[in-house]
Every structure is written in structure tokens, then in C-alpha cells.
BAPA-125845 format. One record per residue (C-alpha): residue in one letter; x negated, y, z negated. Coordinates in nm, 3 decimals. Each point is the difference from the previous one (the first is absolute). Layout:
N
<drengu aa="A" east="X" north="Y" up="Z"/>
...
end
This chain:
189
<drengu aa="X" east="-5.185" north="13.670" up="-6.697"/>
<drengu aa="X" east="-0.238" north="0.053" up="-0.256"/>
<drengu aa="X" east="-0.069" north="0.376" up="0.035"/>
<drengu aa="X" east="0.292" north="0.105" up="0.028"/>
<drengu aa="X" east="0.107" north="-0.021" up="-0.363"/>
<drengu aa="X" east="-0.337" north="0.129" up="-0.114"/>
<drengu aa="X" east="0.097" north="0.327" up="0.214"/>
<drengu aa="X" east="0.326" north="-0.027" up="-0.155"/>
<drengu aa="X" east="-0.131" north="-0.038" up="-0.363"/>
<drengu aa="X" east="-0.270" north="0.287" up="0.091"/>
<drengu aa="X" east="0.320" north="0.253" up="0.081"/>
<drengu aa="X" east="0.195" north="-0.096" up="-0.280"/>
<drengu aa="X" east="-0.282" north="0.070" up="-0.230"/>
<drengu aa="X" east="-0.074" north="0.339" up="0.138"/>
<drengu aa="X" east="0.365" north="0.072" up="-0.050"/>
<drengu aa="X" east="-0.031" north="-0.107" up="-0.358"/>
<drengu aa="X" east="-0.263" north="0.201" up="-0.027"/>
<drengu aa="X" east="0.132" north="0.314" up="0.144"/>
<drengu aa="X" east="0.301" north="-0.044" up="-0.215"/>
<drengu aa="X" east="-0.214" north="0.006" up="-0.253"/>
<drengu aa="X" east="-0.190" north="0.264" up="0.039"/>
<drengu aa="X" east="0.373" north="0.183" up="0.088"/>
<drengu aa="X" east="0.132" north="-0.130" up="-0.343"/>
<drengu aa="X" east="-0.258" north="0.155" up="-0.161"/>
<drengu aa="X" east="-0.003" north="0.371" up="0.167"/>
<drengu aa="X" east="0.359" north="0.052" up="-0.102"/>
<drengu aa="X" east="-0.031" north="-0.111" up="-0.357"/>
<drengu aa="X" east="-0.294" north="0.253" up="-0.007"/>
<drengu aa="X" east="0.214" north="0.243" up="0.150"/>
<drengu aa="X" east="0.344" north="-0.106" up="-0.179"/>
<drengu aa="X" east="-0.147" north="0.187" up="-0.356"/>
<drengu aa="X" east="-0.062" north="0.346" up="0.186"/>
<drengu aa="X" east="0.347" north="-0.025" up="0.192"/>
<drengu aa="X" east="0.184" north="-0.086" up="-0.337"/>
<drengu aa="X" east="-0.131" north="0.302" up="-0.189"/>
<drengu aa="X" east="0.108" north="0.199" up="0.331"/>
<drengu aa="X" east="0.323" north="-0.127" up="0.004"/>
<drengu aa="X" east="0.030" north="0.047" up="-0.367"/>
<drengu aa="X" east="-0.093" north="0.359" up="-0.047"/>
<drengu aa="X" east="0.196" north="0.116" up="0.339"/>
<drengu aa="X" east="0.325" north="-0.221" up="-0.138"/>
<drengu aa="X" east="-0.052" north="0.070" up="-0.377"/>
<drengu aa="X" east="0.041" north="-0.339" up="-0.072"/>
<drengu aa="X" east="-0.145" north="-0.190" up="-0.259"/>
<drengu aa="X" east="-0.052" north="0.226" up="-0.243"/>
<drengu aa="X" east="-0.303" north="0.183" up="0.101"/>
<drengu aa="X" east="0.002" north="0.326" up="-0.102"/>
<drengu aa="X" east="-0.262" north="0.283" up="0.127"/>
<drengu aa="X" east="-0.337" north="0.057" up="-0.036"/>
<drengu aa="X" east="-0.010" north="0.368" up="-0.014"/>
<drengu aa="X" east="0.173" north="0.276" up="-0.156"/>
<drengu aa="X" east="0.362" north="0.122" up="0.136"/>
<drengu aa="X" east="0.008" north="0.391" up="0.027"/>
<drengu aa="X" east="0.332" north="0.099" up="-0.203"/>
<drengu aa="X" east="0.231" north="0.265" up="0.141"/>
<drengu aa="X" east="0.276" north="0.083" up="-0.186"/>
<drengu aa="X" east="0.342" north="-0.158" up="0.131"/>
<drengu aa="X" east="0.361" north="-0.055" up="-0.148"/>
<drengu aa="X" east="0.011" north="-0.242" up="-0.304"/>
<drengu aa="X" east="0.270" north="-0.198" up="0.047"/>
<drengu aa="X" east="0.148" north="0.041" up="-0.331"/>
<drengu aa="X" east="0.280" north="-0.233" up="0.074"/>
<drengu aa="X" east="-0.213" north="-0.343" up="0.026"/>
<drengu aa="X" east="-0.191" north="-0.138" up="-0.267"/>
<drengu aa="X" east="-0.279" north="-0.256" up="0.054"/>
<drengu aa="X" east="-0.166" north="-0.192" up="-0.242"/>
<drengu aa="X" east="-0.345" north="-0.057" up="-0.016"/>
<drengu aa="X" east="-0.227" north="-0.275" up="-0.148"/>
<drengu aa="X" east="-0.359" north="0.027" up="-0.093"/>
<drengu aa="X" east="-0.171" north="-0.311" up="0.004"/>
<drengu aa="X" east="-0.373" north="-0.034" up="-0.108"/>
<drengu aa="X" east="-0.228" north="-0.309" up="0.040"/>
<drengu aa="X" east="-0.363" north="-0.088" up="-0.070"/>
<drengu aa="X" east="-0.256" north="-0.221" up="0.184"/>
<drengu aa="X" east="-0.093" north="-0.278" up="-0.263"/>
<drengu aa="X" east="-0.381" north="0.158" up="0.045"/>
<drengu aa="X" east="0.116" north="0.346" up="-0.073"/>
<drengu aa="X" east="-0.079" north="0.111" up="-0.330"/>
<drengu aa="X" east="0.249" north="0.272" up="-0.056"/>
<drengu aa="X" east="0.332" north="0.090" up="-0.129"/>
<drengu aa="X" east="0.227" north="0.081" up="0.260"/>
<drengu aa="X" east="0.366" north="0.119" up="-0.042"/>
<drengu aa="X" east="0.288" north="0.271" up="0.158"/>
<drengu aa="X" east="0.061" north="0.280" up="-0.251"/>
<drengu aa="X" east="0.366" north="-0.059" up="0.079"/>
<drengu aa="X" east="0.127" north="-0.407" up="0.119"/>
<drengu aa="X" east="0.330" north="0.192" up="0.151"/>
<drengu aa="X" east="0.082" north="0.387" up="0.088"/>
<drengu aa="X" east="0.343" north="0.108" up="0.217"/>
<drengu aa="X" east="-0.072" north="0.222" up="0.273"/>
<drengu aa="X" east="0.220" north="0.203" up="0.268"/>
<drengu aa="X" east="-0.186" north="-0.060" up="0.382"/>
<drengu aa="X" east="-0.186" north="0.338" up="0.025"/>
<drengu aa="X" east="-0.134" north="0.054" up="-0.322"/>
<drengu aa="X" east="-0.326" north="0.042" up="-0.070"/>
<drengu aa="X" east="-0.130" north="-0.237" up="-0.276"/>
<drengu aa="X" east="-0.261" north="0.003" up="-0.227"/>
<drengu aa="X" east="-0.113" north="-0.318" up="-0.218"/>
<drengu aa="X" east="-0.346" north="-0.151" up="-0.092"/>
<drengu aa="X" east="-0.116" north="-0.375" up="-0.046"/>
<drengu aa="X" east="-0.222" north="-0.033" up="-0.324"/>
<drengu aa="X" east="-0.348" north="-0.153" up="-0.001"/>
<drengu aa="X" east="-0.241" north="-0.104" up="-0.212"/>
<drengu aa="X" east="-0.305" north="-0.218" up="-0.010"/>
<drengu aa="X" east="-0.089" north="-0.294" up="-0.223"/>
<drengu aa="X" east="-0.315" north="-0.013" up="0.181"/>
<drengu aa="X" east="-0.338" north="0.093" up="-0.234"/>
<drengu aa="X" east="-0.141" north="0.114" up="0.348"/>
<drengu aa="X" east="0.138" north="0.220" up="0.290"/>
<drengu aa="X" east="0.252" north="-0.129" up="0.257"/>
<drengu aa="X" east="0.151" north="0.084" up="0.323"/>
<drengu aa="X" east="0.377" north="-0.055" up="0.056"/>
<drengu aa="X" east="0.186" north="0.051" up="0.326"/>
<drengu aa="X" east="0.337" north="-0.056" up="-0.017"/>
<drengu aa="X" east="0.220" north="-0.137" up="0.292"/>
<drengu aa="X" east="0.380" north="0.053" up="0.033"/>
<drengu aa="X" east="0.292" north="-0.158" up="0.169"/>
<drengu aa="X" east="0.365" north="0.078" up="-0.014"/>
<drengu aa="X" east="0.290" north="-0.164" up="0.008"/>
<drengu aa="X" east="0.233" north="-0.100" up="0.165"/>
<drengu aa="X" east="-0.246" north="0.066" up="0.276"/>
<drengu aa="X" east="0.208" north="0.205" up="0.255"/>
<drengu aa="X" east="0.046" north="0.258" up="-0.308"/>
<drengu aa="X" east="-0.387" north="0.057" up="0.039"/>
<drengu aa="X" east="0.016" north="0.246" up="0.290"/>
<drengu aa="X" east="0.206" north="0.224" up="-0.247"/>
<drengu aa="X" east="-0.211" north="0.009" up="-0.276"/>
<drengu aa="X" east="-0.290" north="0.260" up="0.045"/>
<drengu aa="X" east="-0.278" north="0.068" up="-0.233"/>
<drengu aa="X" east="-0.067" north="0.354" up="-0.010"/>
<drengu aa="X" east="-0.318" north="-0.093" up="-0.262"/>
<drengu aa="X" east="-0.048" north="-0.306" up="-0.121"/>
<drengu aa="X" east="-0.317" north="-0.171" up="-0.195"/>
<drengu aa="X" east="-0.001" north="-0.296" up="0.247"/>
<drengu aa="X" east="-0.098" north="0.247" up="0.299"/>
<drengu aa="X" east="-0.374" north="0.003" up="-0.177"/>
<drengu aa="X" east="-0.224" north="-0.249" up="-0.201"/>
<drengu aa="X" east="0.045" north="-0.007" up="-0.387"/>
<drengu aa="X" east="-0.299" north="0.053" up="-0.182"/>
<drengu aa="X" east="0.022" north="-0.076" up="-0.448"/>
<drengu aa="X" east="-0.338" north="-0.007" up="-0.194"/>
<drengu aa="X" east="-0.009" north="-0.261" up="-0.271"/>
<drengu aa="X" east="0.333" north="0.040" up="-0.267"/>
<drengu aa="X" east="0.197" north="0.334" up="0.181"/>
<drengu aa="X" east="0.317" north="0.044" up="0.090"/>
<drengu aa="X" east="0.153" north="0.192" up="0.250"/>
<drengu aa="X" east="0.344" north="0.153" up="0.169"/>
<drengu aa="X" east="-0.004" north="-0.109" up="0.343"/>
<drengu aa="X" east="0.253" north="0.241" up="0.225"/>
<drengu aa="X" east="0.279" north="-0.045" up="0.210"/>
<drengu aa="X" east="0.208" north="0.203" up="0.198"/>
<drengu aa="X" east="0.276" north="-0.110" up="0.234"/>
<drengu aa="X" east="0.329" north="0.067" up="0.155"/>
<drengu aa="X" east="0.238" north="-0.156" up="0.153"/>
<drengu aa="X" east="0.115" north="0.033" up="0.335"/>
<drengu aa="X" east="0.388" north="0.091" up="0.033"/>
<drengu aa="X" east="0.054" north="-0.205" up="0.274"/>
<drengu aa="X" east="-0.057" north="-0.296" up="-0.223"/>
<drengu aa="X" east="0.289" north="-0.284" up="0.174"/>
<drengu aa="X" east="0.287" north="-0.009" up="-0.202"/>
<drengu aa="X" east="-0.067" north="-0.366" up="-0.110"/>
<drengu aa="X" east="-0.316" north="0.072" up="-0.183"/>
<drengu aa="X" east="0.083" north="0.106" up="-0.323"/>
<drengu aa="X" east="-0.296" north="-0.107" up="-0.232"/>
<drengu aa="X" east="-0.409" north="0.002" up="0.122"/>
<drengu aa="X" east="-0.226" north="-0.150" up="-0.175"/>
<drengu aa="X" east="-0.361" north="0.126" up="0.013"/>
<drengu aa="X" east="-0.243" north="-0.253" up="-0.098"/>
<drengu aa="X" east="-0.393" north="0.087" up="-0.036"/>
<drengu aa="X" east="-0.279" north="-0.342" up="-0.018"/>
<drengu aa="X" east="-0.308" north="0.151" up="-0.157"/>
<drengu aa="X" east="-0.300" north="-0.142" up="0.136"/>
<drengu aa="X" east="-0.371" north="-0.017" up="-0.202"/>
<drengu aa="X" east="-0.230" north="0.118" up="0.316"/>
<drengu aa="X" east="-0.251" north="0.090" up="-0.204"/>
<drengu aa="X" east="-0.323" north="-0.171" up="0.164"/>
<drengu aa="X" east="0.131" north="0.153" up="0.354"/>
<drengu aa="X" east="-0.154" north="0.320" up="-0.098"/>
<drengu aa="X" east="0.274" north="0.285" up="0.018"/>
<drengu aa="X" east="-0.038" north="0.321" up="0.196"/>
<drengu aa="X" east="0.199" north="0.341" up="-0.101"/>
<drengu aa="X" east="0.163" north="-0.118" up="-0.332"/>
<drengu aa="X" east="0.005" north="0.234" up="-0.274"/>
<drengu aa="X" east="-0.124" north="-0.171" up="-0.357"/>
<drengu aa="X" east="0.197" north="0.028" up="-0.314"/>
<drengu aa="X" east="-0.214" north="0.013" up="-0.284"/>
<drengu aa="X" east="0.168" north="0.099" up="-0.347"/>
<drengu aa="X" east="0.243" north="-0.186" up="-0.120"/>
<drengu aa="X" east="0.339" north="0.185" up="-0.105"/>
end
């Protein structure tokens, strides 16, 4: 009578630790499948990566949408950081062209990358960045300034619902990564 619990405490164990080990592949795996789901769904207000190619299309001249510029620093970065504008109206279509402002309060050179997010998040699969600063690293030697570019547009078929986005841009100080292909600013304006 003995044995068989210990063979019944052996399999239960094993099946503890297979769950286990199970438990912990899809919690790996859940981070990859999220950012997946995300980008195909346009959800959470990821926007791209890369540059959108603008074609000329029909401005809808008869919808206005509002949109918010929201700037924030890391509390390690040591640099200004604002929108040009904090509000602009726009008609889906248009090409738009604004800049974020910059500057360092740094006495040595840093490296910024900027990440954004809009929101509500299913408005972010309408708003494409034809250039836009956060595509590259950010590169200010000790005291400059700079004009960092954006240019967007927004997609007509926008739902009905959405009338305001807000685009919101967390600077980050990733200056001891090392930073390949940004271009310095030097002089101050």
C-alpha cells in the first residue's frame, strides 16, 4: 500500500512540473503575440515604426479633427522637450507639418529617442508619420537646441466616433547605449 502513493505523488509532481514549465513558455511567448496582435489590430496605441509613403488623396474638408501634442521627459533626461503647437484642427487627408522643440540642459552630449503612442488606441492605425524625429536617435551636444520634425496625415477613413487624437511622445535619455545613424546638432539657435 505503501508505493502506491509514492507513484502517485511521483506523477503529480511531474505534472506540476510540466505545468510549469508550460506556464512559463506562454508567458515568454504572450509579449511577442501581444505586439502581433497589437500592430495587426491597431490597438493600443502603437503607432509605426517606419515612414508612410504619402500619395495625394481627397481631404475631407467637411470633418475636422482635433489633435493634441503631448510631450514628456524621462526624470534622467536632461532636456527640454515640448510640441511647437499643444492643439492644431485638421481635415483627414491633409498633409501636416509641425515640429517638437528640444534642447539640452546637459554640459555634455546626449542621445534622445523618443517613443510615441496615440490615443484612443484604435485611432493609431490612422495616424501615419510621413517623417517624424522618433523614427531615428536624437543626438544634442552640451547646451543646443533643436527643431525636431514631424509630418503626418490623417487617414479619411478615420470612424466617425473619433473626433480628437492625441499624440503623445516619452523622451528617453539612452545615452550610454551608444547610438547608431543619428545626426548631431551642434549650434545652438
Amino acid at each position: 500500500m505503501s508505493q502506491h502513493p509514492v507513484r502517485s505523488n511521483q506523477k503529480l509532481i511531474m505534472l506540476l512540473i510540466a505545468g510549469s514549465i508550460g506556464m512559463f513558455g506562454f508567458g515568454f511567448a504572450l509579449v511577442p503575440l501581444y505586439d502581433v496582435l497589437c500592430e495587426q489590430l491597431g490597438i493600443n496605441g502603437k503607432t509605426q515604426s517606419t515612414a508612410t509613403a504619402y500619395t495625394p488623396m481627397a481631404i475631407d474638408t467637411s470633418r475636422i479633427v482635433t489633435v493634441e501634442f503631448m510631450a514628456h521627459t524621462q526624470s534622467d533626461m536632461p532636456w527640454q522637450f515640448v510640441p511647437e503647437v499643444k492643439r492644431m484642427q485638421v481635415h483627414p487627408g491633409e498633409l501636416i507639418r509641425t515640429s517638437f522643440n528640444a534642447k539640452s540642459l546637459s554640459l555634455n552630449r546626449t542621445v534622445g529617442q523618443a517613443i510615441p503612442s496615440v490615443s484612443p488606441g484604435q485611432g493609431a492605425a490612422y495616424f501615419h508619420k510621413t517623417e517624424c524625429f522618433c523614427f531615428n536617435q536624437q543626438v544634442l551636444t552640451a547646451n543646443a537646441d533643436a527643431a525636431l520634425p514631424l509630418i503626418f496625415y490623417i487617414d479619411p477613413d478615420l470612424p466617425q466616433s473619433i473626433s480628437t487624437l492625441t499624440l503623445s511622445y516619452t523622451l528617453y535619455n539612452i545615452t550610454d547605449n551608444g547610438y547608431v545613424g543619428a545626426v548631431e546638432q551642434g549650434a545652438a539657435k
